[in-house]
C-alpha positions, 0 to 999 in steps of 0.5 A: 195301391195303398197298404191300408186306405184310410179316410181320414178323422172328420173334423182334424187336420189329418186328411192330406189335400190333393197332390201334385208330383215332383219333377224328374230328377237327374237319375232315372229308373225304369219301372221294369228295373225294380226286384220282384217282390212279393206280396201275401194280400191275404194278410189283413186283419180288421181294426177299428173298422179299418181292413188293414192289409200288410202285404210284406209282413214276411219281411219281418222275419230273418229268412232266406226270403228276406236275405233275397229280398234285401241282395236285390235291393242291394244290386239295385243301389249300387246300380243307382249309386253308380251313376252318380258321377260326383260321388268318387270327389265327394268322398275324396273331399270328406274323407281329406276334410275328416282327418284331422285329431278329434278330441272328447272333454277330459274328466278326471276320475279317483281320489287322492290315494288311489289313481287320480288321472284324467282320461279323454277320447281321442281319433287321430283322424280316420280311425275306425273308433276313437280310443281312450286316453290317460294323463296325470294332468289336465292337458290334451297333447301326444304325452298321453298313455292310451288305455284302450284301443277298440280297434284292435278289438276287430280288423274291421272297426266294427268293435266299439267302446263306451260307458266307461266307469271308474271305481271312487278310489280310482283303480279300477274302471267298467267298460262295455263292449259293442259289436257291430253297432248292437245295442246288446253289449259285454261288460269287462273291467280293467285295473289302472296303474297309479304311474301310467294310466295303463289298463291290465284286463281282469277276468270279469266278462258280464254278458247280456248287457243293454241300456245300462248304467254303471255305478260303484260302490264306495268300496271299490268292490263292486257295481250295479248294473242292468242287463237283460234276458238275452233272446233265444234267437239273437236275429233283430227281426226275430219278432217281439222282443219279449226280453226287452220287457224285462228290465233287470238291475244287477250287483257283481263283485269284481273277481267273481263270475257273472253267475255269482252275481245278485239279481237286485231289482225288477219291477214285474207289475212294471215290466218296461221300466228301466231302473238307472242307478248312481251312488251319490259323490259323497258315497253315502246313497245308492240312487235309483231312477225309474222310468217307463216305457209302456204299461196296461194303465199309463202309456209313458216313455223311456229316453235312449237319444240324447234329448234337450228339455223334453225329457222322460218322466221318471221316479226317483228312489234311494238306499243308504248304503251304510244299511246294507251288508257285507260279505266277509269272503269278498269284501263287497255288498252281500245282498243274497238275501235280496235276490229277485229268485229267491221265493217271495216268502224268503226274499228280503225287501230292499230298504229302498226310499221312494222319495219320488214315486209318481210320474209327473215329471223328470228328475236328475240328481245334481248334489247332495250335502248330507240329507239335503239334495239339489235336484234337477226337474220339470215339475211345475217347470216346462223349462226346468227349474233347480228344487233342495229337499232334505230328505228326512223330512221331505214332504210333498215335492210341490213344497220344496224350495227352489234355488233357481226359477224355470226361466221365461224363455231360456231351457235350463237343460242340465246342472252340474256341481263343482267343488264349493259353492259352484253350479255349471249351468247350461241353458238353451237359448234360441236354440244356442247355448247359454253358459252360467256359474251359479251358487249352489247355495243360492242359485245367484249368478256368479258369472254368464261364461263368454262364448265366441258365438251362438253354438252348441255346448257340452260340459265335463265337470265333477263334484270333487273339482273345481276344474270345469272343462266345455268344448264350443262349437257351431254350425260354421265353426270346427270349435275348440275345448276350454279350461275354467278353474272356478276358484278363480274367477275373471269374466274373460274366455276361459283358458283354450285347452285344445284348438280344432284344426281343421286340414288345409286351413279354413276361414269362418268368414267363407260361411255364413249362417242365420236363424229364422223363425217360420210360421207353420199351419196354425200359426207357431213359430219354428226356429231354422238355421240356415247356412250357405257359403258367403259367395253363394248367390241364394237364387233358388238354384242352391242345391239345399239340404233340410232335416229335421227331427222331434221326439224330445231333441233339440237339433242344436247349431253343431259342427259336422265335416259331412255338412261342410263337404256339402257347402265346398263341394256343391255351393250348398244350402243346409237348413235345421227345422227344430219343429214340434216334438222336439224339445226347442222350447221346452215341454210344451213344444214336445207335446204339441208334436206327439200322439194325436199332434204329430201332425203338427211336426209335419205341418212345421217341417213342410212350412220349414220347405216353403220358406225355402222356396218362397224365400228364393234360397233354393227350389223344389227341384233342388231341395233335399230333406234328409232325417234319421230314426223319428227323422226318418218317419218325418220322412216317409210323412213328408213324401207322401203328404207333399211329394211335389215339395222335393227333389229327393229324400233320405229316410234313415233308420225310420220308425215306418210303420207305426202299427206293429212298432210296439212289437220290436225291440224298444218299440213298447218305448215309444208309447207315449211318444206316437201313441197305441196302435191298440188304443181306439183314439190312437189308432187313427191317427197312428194310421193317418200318419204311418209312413207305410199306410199312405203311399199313393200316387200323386194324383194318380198320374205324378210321381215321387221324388228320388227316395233313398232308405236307409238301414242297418243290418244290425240295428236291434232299436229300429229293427231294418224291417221298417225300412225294408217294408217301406221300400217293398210299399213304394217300388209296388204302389208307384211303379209295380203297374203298367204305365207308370210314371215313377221314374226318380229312383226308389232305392234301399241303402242296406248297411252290414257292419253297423247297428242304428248308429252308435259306434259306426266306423269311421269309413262306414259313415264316410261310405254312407254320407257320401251314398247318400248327400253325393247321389245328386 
């Protein structure tokens, strides 16, 4: 019944022992129910003496087929979803719980002469998007002037908001535009009245915007950014995305049309590169930072989730910016004479510096004072440590001085530099994070910042201030925003800006959680946190919820009102495996959970399952594992390895078949992280662990778990047929024959007005946690 059948690699851990099947479950689907589909079994192709079938390649295209295909799916959830009676008070309940005021962390933007403000978001509940505020001083009230609304951008919420960027004097600000939840974006500016804050649209429209960054020059006149070839066939399941290897940085003069603007720099030799850009504060450099996703030579990596102490191995350049001219008709840079479609024989050379040009570690830029920079990096660090260089005379980067060690536990996981001598230094601890102010002079402490428990931080801080604002919160408590001015130093808990309510009162004291750390298969130590309500008895009928990531990130103990709702609603357990992959411990955890190791994140995960059960906290048959993107291909691993293990799974938005992901999107990307499935020591193990290659059922006569898989139509990074492949592969290999036992519903959860997550609107995502943690 198998895509693929694969034999196992002699001597690894690869090769998967019999299966038990998992208990039938509440909803039940009859064999016959599933939508026909159908199946071109003369697609197959010889790899590394492997026949390698794929029967439902035609589903990678954006067909009438296809579209067939996806309404059958369709009919058929909401067939199954329909039966589950707790849904309606589910989201009745997360919806109550999810309307409360929800606030970002202020920053503050411009310069004394231009229009000095500080700006944060804002949801006064169950807004589809947050919108962006404007206040003249640091307090987060109902006096603030609302700059920019995407809700009114679409009637459906579907339009969303990022990437803001303010011009040095403060005046002007970039932001971009995305519909649907596309990765591709538009670019507008907008300039700011000095009084009000308020937003007056300019003309300036930038299309073909993705992955991009936004840096001002000093001049206020203009910015880089990157964009890339938009493709002929806009449609996500086009096929290979050959204009996602073409990574592009671009200048633009505010005022002018797009077609005006200055194709800076690309990397031909280097197609997948990605080239960020920042100006430096004290606005004497342009920084550039270069990292890869995938070449013919060295199969490296570019980072689009937020990852915590894995990180993208990048190069870091750099220009002065004094060395470039001016045009005398617009005022900003002229910079025509490096244009990339200019003939190579007319084209200048950038007068960039390659401080560092090679691929060993990451590198962030933290201060500069003149020619002496502090950096951030992984060099010799598997933990981070803090490196000053003048970059005048440099040297080899093995040579420059350290100003703060790599930590023998703690990750140092970003430094950010207030005005004076004073460093905002976040670490991970255990997990949870750990706050310090140190010297940027000398790295010494100046003060450990008390935090009200073991948590999640996020730091909002700017050279040119000494106001530091962090915002707390933990797996049980909503949090709240803090206000430190580092001028004037005390030990105590800095001063509360801004106090999470939640509706209806609520009491930490109701919850309880714990950390524990699992010993997996061969013996590591993987960090769990555990909550559950305080009057819950853990006696193995707790329903319970598990997920799971890898792929450089680090799932810290944050608040969410979805997981709440599940406590209240169902007396619930929710557990966290930080496994191998991730970046938990730093760089050598995350490489003892990718290419050929990925087996060791499944390993760590299913042993996160088995303390569960052994613990007595829940039981097979009542225990849920649920993950997104790499959590998602942790789920469609963890079902075919252990099927007999849970009661149901949620794969989301999954990496499913890890033989033709390079061929999507951003797949050539993920390179380094799961390995070439055109490489003859990848390709094993690649197909050892593809979700898509290893259905099969249980013993022959078991049968799965209630599977959910979830997708988006607009979703241009994991392309939706991933999700529709794996699905079409288990309704065939587990009920598409005569007598079999598959009863627990196989079903594709398809969302149409969103893209792979980011600004999802609030009603949908309330739709979708209730789909998916109510269908019990």
């Amino acid at each position: 019944m198998c895509r693929r059948a694969f034999s196992g690699v002699a001597g690894d851990s690869w090769t998967v022992p019999p299966r038990e099947g998992a208990v039938q479950g509440g909803l039940s689907v009859p064999p016959e129910r599933y939508p026909g589909v159908w199946r071109n079994d003369s697609m197959k192709e010889l790899l590394y003496g492997q026949t390698v079938a794929d029967a439902y390649r035609w589903l990678e295209t954006d067909s009438n087929a296809t579209r067939s295909f996806v309404a059958a799916e369709e009919a058929l959830a909401a067939e199954v979803l329909g039966q589950c009676d707790t849904r309606a008070r589910f989201h009745e309940l997360f919806s109550r719980l999810y309307d409360y005021p929800k606030f970002g962390l202020p920053a503050q933007h411009g310069e004394p002469g231009g229009v000095l403000r500080w700006y944060y978001e804002g949801n006064s509940g169950l807004q589809s998007q947050s919108v962006l505020y404007s206040s003249a001083n640091p307090v987060i009230d109902g006096n603030a002037t609302l700059v920019l609304d995407p809700n009114a951008m679409a009637a459906n919420g579907s339009m969303s908001v990022s990437g803001y960027a303010f011009s040095f004097d403060g005046a002007l600000m970039a932001y971009r535009e995305s519909s649907a939840g596309s990765d591709w974006q538009t670019m507008r500016v907008v300039r700011l009245d000095n009084e009000t804050g308020a937003a007056t649209p300019l003309r300036d429209v930038l299309t073909g915007v993705r992955y991009s960054t936004t840096a001002w020059t000093p001049d206020n006149k203009g910015f880089f950014y990157n964009r890339l070839p938009q493709p002929a066939n806009a449609s996500v399941l086009a096929g290979p995305s050959a204009e996602d290897r073409q990574r592009q940085l671009w200048y633009h003069v505010v005022g002018t049309p797009q077609a005006a603007d200055t194709f800076v720099l690309a990397l031909p030799e280097q197609p997948d590169a990605s080239i960020m850009s920042q100006v430096t504060s004290d606005k004497q450099y342009l920084v550039l930072s270069i990292s890869l996703g995938g070449g013919a030579s060295k199969r490296l990596y570019l980072v689009l989730s937020i990852s915590l102490g894995g990180g993208a191995f990048n190069r870091l350049w750099y220009m002065p910016l004094d060395a470039l001219p001016v045009n005398a008709s617009t005022g900003g840079l002229d910079l025509g004479r490096y244009d990339m479609r200019l003939p190579g024989e007319k084209r200048a050379l950038l007068p960039l510096v390659k401080l560092v040009d090679d691929l060993r570690a990451a590198w962030t830029l933290v201060a500069t004072n003149g020619s002496i920079w502090t950096l951030h990096t992984s060099l010799a660090a598997s933990r981070f440590r803090l490196l000053r260089v003048n970059i005048s005379s440099p040297g080899p980067a093995d040579k420059w001085s350290e100003v703060i060690s790599e930590h023998c536990s703690d990750i140092m996981l970003s430094v950010t530099a207030l005005r004076g001598d004073v460093l905002v230094v976040r670490y991970l601890r255990d997990v949870s994070a750990v706050l310090h102010l140190r010297s940027l002079a000398t790295g010494t402490l100046l003060q450990a910042v008390r935090l009200p428990g073991l948590g999640s931080v996020e730091v909002s801080a700017r050279r040119e201030s000494p106001i530091l604002f962090f915002s707390y919160n933990s797996l049980t408590d909503p949090g709240a925003i803090y206000m430190l001015d580092s001028t004037h130093l005390t030990g105590q808990l800095p001063d509360l800006a801004h106090d999470v309510q939640l509706p209806g009162g609520y009491n930490l004291d109701d919850f309880v959680t714990t950390q524990v750390f699992v010993v997996s298969k061969d013996g590591a130590q993987v960090p769990m946190f555990i909550v559950s309500p305080l009057n819950v008895s853990l006696d193995g009928s707790n329903p319970t919820i598990l997920v799971g990531y890898g792929f450089q990130k680090t799932i810290t103990p944050s608040f969410a009102v979805s997981r709440l709702a599940f406590l209240r609603a169902y007396g619930g357990v929710f557990a966290i495996a930080n496994i191998r992959g991730g970046s938990a411990k730093g760089r050598s955890w995350w490489e003892a959970g990718r290419r050929t190791k990925k087996q060791n994140s499944f390993d760590d995960f299913a042993a996160c399952a088995d303390y569960l059960v052994d613990s007595g906290i829940t039981s097979p048959n009542r225990l849920a594992i649920a993950g997104k993107e790499n959590g998602g291909l942790l789920m469609g691993a963890e079902v075919n390895q252990h099927p007999n293990m849970f009661a149901a799974v949620i794969a989301d938005g999954g990496v499913m078949d890890l033989l033709r992901y390079p061929l999507f999107t951003v797949g050539q990307a993920w390179l380094g992280e799961y390995g070439d499935p055109a490489n003859a020591t990848d390709f094993p193990y690649l197909l050892a662990s593809s979700p898509l290659d290893n259905v099969s059922m249980p013993n022959g006569t078991g049968q799965y778990p209630a599977v959910m898989v979830s997708t988006a139509i607009h979703d241009d990074r994991v392309v939706p047929s991933h999700s529709y492949k794996f699905i079409a592969m288990l309704q065939h290999a587990l009920a598409g024959y005569p007598g079999s036992p598959q009863r627990n519903p196989l079903i594709l959860r398809v969302e149409r007005n969103a893209g792979h997550g980011t600004g999802t609107p609030t009603p949908t995502y309330i739709n979708q946690i209730s789909d998916q943690w109510a269908a019990r």
